[in-house]
Each structure stands twice: as C-alpha cells, then as structure tokens.
N, C-alpha and C positions, 0 to 999 in steps of 0.2 A: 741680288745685284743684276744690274741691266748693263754688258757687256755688249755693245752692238747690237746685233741682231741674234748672237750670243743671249740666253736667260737662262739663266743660275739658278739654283737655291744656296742659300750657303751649308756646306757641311760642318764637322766637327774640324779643327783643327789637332793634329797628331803628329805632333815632332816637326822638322820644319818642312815637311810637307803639305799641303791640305785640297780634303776630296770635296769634289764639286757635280752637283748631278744635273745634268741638261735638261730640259726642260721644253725647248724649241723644237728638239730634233735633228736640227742641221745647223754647223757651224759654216761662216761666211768669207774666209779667209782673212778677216779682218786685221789681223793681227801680222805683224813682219816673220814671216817662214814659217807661216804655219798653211799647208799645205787645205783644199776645200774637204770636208768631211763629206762623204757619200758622193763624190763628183764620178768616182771611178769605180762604188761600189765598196771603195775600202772606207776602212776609221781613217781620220786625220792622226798626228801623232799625240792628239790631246788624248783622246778618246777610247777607252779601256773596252773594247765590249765584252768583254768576259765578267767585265761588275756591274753589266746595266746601263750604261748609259751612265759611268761615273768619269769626271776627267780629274785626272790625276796629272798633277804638277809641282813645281817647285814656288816657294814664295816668293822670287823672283819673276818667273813667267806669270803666276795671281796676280802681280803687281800689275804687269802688263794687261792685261783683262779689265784688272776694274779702269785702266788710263783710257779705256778706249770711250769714241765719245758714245752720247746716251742716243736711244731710239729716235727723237727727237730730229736727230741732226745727221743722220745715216744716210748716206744716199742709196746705195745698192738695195737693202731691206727696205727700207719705210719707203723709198719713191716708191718701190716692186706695190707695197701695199694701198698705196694710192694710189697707183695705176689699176689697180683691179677695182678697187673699191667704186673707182670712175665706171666702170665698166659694170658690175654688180648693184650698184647704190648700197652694199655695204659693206662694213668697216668690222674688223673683230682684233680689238686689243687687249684680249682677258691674259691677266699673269703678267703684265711687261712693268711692273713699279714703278709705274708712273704716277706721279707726283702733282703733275698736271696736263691736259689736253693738247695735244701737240697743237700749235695756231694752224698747220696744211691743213688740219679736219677743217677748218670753220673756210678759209680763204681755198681751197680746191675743189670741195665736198660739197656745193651748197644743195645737189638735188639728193644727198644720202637720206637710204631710207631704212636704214639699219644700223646702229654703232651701240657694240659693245666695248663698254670700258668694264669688265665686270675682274673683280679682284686686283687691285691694285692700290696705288696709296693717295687716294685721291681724297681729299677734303674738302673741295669747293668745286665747282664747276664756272667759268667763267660765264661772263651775259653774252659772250657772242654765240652760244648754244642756241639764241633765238634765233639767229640767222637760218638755222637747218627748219626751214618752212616746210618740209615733203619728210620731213623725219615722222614715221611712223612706232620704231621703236629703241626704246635706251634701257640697255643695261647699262646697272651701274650696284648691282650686288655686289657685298664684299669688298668697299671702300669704306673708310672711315669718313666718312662723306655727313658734314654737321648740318647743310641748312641747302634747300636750292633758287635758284637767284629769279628772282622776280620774272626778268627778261625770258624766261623758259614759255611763256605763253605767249611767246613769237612761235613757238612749232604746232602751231593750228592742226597739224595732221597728226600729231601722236595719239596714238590707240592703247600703247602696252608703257607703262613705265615701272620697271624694276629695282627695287631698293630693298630689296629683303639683309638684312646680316649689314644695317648699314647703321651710322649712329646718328642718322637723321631724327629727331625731337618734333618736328612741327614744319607741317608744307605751307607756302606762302599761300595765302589766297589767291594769288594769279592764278596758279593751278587750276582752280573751279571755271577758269574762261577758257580749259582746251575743250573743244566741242566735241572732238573724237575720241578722250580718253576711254576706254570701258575698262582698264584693268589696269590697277597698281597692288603691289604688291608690298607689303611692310611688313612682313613676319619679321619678326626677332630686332624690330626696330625699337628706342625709347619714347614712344610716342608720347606726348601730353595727356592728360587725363582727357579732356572735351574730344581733342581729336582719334582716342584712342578709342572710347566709346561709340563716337560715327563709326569707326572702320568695324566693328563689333557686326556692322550692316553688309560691309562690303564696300565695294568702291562707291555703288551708286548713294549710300548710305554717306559715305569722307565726302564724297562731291558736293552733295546738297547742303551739308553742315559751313560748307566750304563756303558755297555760293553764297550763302546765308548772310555766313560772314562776312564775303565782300558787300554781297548789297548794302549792307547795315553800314558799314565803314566809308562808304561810296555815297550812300544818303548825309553820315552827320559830318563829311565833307562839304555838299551842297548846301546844308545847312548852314553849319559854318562861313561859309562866305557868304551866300546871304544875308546873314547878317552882319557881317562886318561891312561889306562894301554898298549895301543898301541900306539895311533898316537901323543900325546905330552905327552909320559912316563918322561919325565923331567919336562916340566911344571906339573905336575900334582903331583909331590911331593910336592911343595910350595903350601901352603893356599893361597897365591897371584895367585897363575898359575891353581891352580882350581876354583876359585874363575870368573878369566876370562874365563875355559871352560866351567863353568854354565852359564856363560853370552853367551857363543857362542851359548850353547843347546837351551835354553828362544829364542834366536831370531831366528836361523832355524826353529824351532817348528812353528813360526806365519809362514814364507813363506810357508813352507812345510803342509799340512792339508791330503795329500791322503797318509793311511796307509802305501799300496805297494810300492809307489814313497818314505815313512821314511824306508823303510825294505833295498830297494836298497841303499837308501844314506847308511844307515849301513853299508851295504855288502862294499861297494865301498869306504869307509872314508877317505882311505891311499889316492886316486887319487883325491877324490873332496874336500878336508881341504887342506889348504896350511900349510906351516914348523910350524908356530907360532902361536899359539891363537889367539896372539894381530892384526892379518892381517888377519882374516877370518872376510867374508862380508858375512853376509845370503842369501843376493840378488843375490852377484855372483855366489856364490857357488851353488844354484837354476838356474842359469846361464850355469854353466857350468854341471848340472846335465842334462839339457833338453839338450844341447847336444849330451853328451854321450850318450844318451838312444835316443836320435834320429840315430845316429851313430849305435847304436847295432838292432836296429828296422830293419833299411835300411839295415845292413851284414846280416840278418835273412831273410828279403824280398828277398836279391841278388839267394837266394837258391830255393825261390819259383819261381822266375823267370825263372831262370834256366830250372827248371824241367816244365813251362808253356814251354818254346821254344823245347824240348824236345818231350812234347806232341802232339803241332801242327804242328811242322817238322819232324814227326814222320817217318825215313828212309829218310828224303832229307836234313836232317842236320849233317856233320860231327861231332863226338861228340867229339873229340879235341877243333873244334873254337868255343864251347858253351859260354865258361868260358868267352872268348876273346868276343864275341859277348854282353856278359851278362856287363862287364868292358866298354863297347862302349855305350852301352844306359845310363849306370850309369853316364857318364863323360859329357851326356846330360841331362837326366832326373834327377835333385838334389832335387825335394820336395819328402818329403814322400808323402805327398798327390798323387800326379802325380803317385810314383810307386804306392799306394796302386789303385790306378784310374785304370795304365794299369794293370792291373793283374785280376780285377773283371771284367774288359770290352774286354780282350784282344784278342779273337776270334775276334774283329769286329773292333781292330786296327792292330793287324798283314797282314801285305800284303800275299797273295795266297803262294810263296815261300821265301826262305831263298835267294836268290839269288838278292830281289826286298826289302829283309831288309836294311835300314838303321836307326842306334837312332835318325837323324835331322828328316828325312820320318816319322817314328814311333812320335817323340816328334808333328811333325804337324798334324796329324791324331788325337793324342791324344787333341790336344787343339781344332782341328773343332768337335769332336764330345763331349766335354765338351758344346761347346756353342750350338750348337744340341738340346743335351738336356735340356739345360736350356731355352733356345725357347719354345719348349715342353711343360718345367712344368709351364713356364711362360703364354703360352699359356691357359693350362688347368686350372690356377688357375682364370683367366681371366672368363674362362666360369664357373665356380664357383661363381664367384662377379656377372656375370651377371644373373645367374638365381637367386640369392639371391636378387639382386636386385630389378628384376621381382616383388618378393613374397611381400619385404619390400620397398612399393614403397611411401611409406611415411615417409621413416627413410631417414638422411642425407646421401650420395653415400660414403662423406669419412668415414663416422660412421660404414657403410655396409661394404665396403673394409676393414676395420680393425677388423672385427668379421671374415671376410673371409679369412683373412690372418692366423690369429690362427686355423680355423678350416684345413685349408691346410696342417696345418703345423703336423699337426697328421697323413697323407695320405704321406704316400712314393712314392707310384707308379701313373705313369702319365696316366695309364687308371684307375687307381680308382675314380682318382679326373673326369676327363671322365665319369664315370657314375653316382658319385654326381653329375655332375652338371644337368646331363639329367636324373634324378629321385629328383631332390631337395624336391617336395611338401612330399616327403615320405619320407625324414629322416628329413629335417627343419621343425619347428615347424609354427605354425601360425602367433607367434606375437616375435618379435626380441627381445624383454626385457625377452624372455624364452628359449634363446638359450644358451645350454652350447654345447662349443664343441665338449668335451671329449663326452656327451652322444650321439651326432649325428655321431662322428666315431663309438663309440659303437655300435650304431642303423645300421650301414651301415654292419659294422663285424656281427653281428648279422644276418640281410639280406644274407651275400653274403654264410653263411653257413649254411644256410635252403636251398637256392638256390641249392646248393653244392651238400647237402645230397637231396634234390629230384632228383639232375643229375645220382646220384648215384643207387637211388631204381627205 
C-alpha cells in the first residue's frame, strides 16, 4: 500500500488489529492528528520502535492510511522529489507501487539523467518516456513490466537499461536505434527463443540481432511501397492485387538475405519485376538480379582495364585503339572472375608491347598461369601435410590431411604456407586432438611480426 509519502508492506492481520512495517522511514503528517515522525527525534504515535519499524493501529485509523491520496498527487513528498531530482537529474522511485509513471517525470524532468522505477507494479511504460532525451539510465527491475513502447528510442543517450526479474518476452526493434546503449540486462526475463539466443552474446550480441531485424523490416517496408505506388500502381489498389504484392515481398525476402543486394533490387524494381504480380517468380527475378549486377560489375571493371593498358603501355599505345583493344578482350575473356584475375595479375600476363597483344594470347597466358599457381599452392599445401604428418605419426594420414586442409585454408600466400611447413614443430602443437587452426595461423601472424619489428630496430 502507497499511503502518501507513507510505504507499507502489508502485514498479517490478527484480531481487529493490524501490524504494518515502514518502509520509507519517515512518516509525513499526512494524516489528521498524527503528529511528524522523527521531526523532534521521537516516533510519531503510529510507530512502535521497540518492533522495528512496525506501526501498530486500529482498523479504523488503517482505513485512514489507505484513504490517503497515492504518491502521484502528494504535494509535500513528490514535489520535495522533484525538486531535487531538478537539481540532481535523478529520480529514485524503487518500492513505491506504482501502477504507473507519475506524468511530473516526463512534463518537469525533461533533462533527467537517472530514473529509477525499480520494483514496483508497473506493466507498461508510457511513449512519453521518449521525451527524456539526456536520460542515460532506467531501472526498471522487478516490475511486471510485459513489452517496451517503441517511442523509447527518443532517449538517444541511454547507456544502462535494466530489466532483470521483469516479464518482458521480446524488446521492440527500436531498441537497436539507441546509439549509446552498452548494457542491458535481462536475467530472469521470458525472453523468446531468437532473442534469447542473441543475449547468449551479450548485449552487443541482442543489439545486432536487433538491428538486423529492423533493417530487414525497414527494407521489405521500402519494398512494399514501391511496389504498390510505382511498379503495380493498379494492382495495388485492389486488396486482391496487394494482397498478391505481399506475397511477392514474403517470397523475394527468403531468396534475397544480403542487405546491399535488397537496396539494389529496390533501386532497380522497374527492370527486375515483370508487368504483373501474378507472374513474378522470387527465384527468377534473383536470376536475373545476379545478372545485371554481374553486367554492371564487368562495365565498372572494362574502366580499370582500360586505365591497366594505359599504364603499362605507357607511350607505346595509341590512346584511340584503347577502347577497341579493351572491347577485343572483353568478347574473349566473359567471367568476371577471369577479368578480376587479369587485372590483379596483369603485369605478369601482358606481353612486353601492344603490338604482341592479342585477347586469344592474353586469355592463354591467363589460364597457364591460373594452373601455375594452383601447382604452387597445391604443392605447398602438400608440404604442410607432410610435416604435419611427420609430427602426428600416429594419427590416421586422411585424418592429418583434413586438419591440414583447414589450416591452409586460413594462409593466402604460397610462401607462407612455405614456412609453415618448414617451422611446423613451432606453431603445431604437440598432440593433434589440440590443434585449432585458427590459433596456429594466429601463432604464425604473431611470429612473423616480432620477426618484422626486430628487422626493423
């Protein structure tokens, strides 16, 4: 019971008496003839102190107590705490039963930068919570508190948000837009299975599941209307004809999972949707997206190329037949792979002059020194199995090769694996059931730049 500035527990009832235990500390006079408790040093005449802190009264005077009005509406207590709070930026209402957020916090409070509401009976939080833009942190443990209101990512400055011992199920995605959050806390909450799994991470782990979630929801939004109001502005008057462009969103949404590649389908809708709702396939249309963006990758590449032949013909190439030369490889070389191939390697597949270029010349250069280096890595991984071998000469050889095929697989360059394999006892561990990978690339990165920095001093 919230008694004024009076807070209760309730006791047992025992004949027509009944014992009540404070809670606050200090009673407010609130009440007609009841004298201030502690004003002079003494108890009031509620206040037994020989039981603690028990007030003892009659069910008549209880009656009185509960009539009085609730924290809310108190002048002498709640202003007293608003006036400080003004003066502090914060606010501490832990234990007062409150039911809901007095409206003084949002309408006196706007630069609080601390409010606890922590154990109380609180179930919702109102949206004017967004208002507190400098609110840095909110308890709100120990409320039966089911859901928080969207409007919450109006407090751009929260860092700390407490909701442990709360029966919060699921935080709205707004949440993921506070930029400051670093710490929430949900022990003992019923969280949902997906989001109970992120928190498994930690906060930064809920955050990103979060954001996730909003971008995804935030894109087949944009989606969504683009297609109604642009690309099937007819169908999309009829609750039948929107009805099938929700079904078209639902199912590109499964093909579709990378962000960037839903931004571009946006951008692009008019070319990659066909005339009709009813004739749009997720799969094609995925289809003909990897396309186009293969298409726009390779006119992006034709530029680099370009300006590669420019470079190493630097004064022996007319720059008229660039273009023409650049259109002659292209009409041989069709993977992107291939161009992105010659362009990182292309010093070492362009022949000496422009006069000794051709794309068939150029496409066969490029495919013997493809197999070259896979010779190479194939090689070097070779001696990686075999010194590993060596080490684990009691382990099965396909059991060996298949640890050694992961660990390869972390090592780009074919001299590194080169000095794996001729330093093994120093980055492989002793016994093969304690080999992780990832930590013997570590261990080798780690090696080769103490190596580095003593080349250096």
């Amino acid at each position: 019971v919230v008694s004024g500035s009076v807070r209760v527990h309730r006791g047992v009832r025992s004949g027509p008496r009944v014992a009540w235990r404070v809670v606050s500390g200090l009673c407010w006079s609130v009440l007609p003839d009841v004298p201030a408790c502690g004003a002079d040093g003494r108890a009031c005449g509620w206040c037994d102190p020989a039981s603690g802190g028990v007030v003892a009264g009659s069910s008549r005077q209880m009656a009185a107590v509960a009539a009085v009005p609730p924290l809310t509406t108190l002048s002498p207590y709640f202003t007293s705490l608003i006036e400080q709070a003004k003066r502090t930026k914060a606010l501490h209402l832990p234990n007062a039963f409150l039911s809901a957020v007095p409206a003084a916090v949002f309408s006196q409070l706007t630069d609080l930068q601390r409010l606890d509401l922590s154990n109380n009976e609180l179930t919702t939080l109102p949206a004017a919570i967004g208002t507190l833009t400098r609110l840095e942190e909110l308890w709100l443990n120990g409320n039966p508190l089911v859901t928080l209101p969207p409007e919450l990512e109006g407090c751009s400055s929260l860092r700390v948000l407490d909701l442990h011992n709360t029966s919060v199920c699921k935080l709205p995605k707004e949440v993921s837009r506070l930029p400051m959050l670093v710490d929430i806390d949900l022990r003992n909450t019923p969280l949902k299975p997906r989001q109970a799994h992120a928190y498994e991470h930690g906060t930064v782990g809920l955050m990103t599941t979060l954001s996730h979630r909003d971008e995804r929801r935030s894109l087949k939004q944009r989606l969504t209307k683009r297609l109604v109001h642009e690309v099937y502005r007819e169908a999309g008057d009829s609750d039948e004809g929107r009805a099938a462009i929700d079904a078209v969103v639902r199912a590109v949404f499964i093909e579709f999972t990378d962000f960037g590649e839903l931004r571009s389908l946006i951008r692009n809708a008019e070319r990659l949707f066909p005339e009709h709702p009813s004739d749009a396939d997720a799969a094609a249309i995925r289809r003909t997206f990897r396309q186009l963006k293969r298409e726009n990758e390779m006119k992006k590449l034709a530029a680099e190329v370009e300006l590669k032949l420019r470079a190493i013909y630097f004064n022996m190439i007319k720059p008229e037949t660039v273009e023409g030369v650049v259109h002659a490889i292209y009409r041989v070389i069709t993977r992107l792979e291939d161009i992105k191939f010659l362009l990182h390697y292309a010093t070492k597949l362009f022949p000496p002059t422009p006069e000794e270029l051709t794309a068939e010349g150029l496409f066969d250069n490029l495919q013997a020194l493809r197999r070259k280096l896979k010779e190479e890595r194939d090689a070097a991984v070779t001696g990686v199995f075999n010194a590993m071998r060596a080490m684990y000469a009691d382990q099965e050889p396909a059991k060996v090769r298949g640890v050694a095929e992961q660990v390869c697989r972390l090592f780009r360059r074919v001299e590194d694996l080169k000095q794996l394999a001729a330093d093994a006892p120093e980055f492989f561990p002793a016994e093969l059931t304690a080999l992780r990978p990832a930590k013997v690339h570590a261990r080798y990165v780690r090696a080769q730049e103490e190596k580095n920095a003593d080349e250096e001093f």
